[in-house]
PAGU-669841 format. One line per field, with one value per residue (C-alpha): residue in three letters; x, z, y. Coordinates in nm, 4 decimals, always signed. Example, Ala and Ser with C-alpha at 12.3 -4.5 7.8 and 13.67 -1.06 7.14 Angstrom:
BEGIN
resn = c(Ala	Ser)
u = c(+1.2300	+1.3670)
w = c(+0.7800	+0.7140)
v = c(-0.4500	-0.1060)
//
This chain:
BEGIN
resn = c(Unk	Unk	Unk	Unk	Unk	Unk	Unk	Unk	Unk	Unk	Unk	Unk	Unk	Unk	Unk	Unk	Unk	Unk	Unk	Unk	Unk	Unk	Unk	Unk	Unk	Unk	Unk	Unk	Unk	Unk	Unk	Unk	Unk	Unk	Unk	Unk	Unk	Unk	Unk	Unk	Unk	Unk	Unk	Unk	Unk	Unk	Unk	Unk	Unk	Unk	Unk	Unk	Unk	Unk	Unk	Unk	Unk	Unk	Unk	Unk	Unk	Unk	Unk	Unk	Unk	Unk	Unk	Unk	Unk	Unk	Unk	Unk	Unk	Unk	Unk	Unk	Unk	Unk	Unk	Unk	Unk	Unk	Unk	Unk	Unk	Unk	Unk	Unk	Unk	Unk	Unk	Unk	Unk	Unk	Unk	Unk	Unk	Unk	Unk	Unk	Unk	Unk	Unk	Unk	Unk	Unk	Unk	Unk	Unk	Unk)
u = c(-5.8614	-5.8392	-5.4654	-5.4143	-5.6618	-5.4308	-5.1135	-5.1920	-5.0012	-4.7746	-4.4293	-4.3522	-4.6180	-4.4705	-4.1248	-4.2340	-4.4404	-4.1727	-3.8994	-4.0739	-4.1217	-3.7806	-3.5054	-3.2672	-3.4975	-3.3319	-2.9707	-2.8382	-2.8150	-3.1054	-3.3597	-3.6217	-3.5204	-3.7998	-3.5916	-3.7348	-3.5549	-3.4543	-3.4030	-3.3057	-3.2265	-2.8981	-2.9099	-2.5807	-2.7031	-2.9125	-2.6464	-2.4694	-2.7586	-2.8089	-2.4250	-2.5218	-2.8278	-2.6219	-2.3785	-2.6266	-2.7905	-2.4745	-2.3509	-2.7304	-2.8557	-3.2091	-3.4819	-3.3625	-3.4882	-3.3716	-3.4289	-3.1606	-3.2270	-3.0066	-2.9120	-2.6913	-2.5915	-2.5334	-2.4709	-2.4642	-2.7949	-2.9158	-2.9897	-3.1411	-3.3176	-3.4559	-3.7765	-3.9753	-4.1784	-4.5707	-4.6084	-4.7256	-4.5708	-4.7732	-4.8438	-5.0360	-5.2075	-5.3061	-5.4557	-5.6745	-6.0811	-6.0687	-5.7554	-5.7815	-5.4410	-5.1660	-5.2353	-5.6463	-5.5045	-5.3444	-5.5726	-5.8144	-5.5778	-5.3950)
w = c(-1.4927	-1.7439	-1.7250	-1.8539	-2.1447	-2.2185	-2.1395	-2.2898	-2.0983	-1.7500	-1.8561	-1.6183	-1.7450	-2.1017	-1.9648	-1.8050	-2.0644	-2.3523	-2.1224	-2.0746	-2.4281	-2.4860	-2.5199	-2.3942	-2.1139	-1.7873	-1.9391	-1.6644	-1.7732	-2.0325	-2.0275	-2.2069	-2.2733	-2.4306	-2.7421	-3.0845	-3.4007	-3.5062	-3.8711	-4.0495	-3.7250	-3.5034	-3.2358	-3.0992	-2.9025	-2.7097	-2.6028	-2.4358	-2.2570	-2.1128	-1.9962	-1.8805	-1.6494	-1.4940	-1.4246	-1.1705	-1.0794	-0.9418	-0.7821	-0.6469	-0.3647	-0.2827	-0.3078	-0.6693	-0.8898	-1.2829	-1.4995	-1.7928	-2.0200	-2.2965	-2.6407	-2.9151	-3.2276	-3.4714	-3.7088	-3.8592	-3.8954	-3.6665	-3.3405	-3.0807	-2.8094	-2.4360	-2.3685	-2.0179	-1.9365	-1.9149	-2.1447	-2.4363	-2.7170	-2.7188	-3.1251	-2.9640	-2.7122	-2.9871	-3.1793	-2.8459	-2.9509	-2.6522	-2.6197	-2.5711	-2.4691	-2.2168	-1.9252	-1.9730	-1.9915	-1.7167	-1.4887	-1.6057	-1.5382	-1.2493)
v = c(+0.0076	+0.2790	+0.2886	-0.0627	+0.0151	+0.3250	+0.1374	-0.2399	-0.5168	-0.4265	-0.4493	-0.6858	-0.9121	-0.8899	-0.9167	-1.2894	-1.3920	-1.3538	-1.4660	-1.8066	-1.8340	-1.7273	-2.0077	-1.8056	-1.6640	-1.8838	-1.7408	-1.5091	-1.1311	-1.2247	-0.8900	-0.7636	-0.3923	-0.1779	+0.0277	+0.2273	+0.2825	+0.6228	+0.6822	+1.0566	+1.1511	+1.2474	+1.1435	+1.2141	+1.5127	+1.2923	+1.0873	+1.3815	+1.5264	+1.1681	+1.1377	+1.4940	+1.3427	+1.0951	+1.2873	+1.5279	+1.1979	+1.1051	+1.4893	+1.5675	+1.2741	+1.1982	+1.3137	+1.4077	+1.1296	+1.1225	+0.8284	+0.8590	+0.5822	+0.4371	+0.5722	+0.4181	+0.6336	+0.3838	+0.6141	+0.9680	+0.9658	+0.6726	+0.5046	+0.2871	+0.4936	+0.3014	+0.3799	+0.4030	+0.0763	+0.1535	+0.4547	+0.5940	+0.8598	+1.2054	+1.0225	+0.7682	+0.9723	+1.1883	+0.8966	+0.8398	+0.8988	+1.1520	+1.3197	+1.6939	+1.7627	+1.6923	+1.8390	+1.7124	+1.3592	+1.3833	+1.5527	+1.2562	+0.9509	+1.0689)
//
């Protein structure tokens, strides 16, 4: 559909296909986690706000649903930030022949 031409391979699919190539994919607690690079950038901040999210995931039940994801500050001016599974950065988007804007994307793929 037009979603996997947006999206590229499931991550699940990826996640299989890399751990069978993998060596070290039958290991137990081997995974396949889905992380960019930030460079020039603190990122600090966003750790907090993420310790923040879990924090009112766990003191707000159902039907609340927050995804925090993980962040590493590796430095001043560094880091390692999780990303969700299946999407694609507003950059990319952008890049897209016919992207108008957000909210036209998504009242065209949703």
């Amino acid at each position: 559909g037009s979603l996997d031409q947006l999206y590229g391979e499931p991550w699940a699919d990826k996640v299989e296909r890399i751990r069978r190539a993998s060596p070290h994919g039958r290991r137990s607690g081997w995974a396949l986690v889905p992380l960019l690079s930030k460079a020039n950038d603190d990122v600090r901040q966003e750790v907090f706000v993420m310790q923040l999210l879990r924090l009112l995931e766990r003191a707000f039940p159902a039907p609340l649903w927050l995804r925090p994801y993980a962040i590493l500050s590796t430095g001043p001016r560094s880091g390692l930030i999780e990303f969700s599974p299946n999407t694609q950065s507003l950059h990319a988007l952008k890049k897209l022949p016919r992207f108008g804007s957000l909210e036209e994307h998504f009242l065209d793929h949703y």
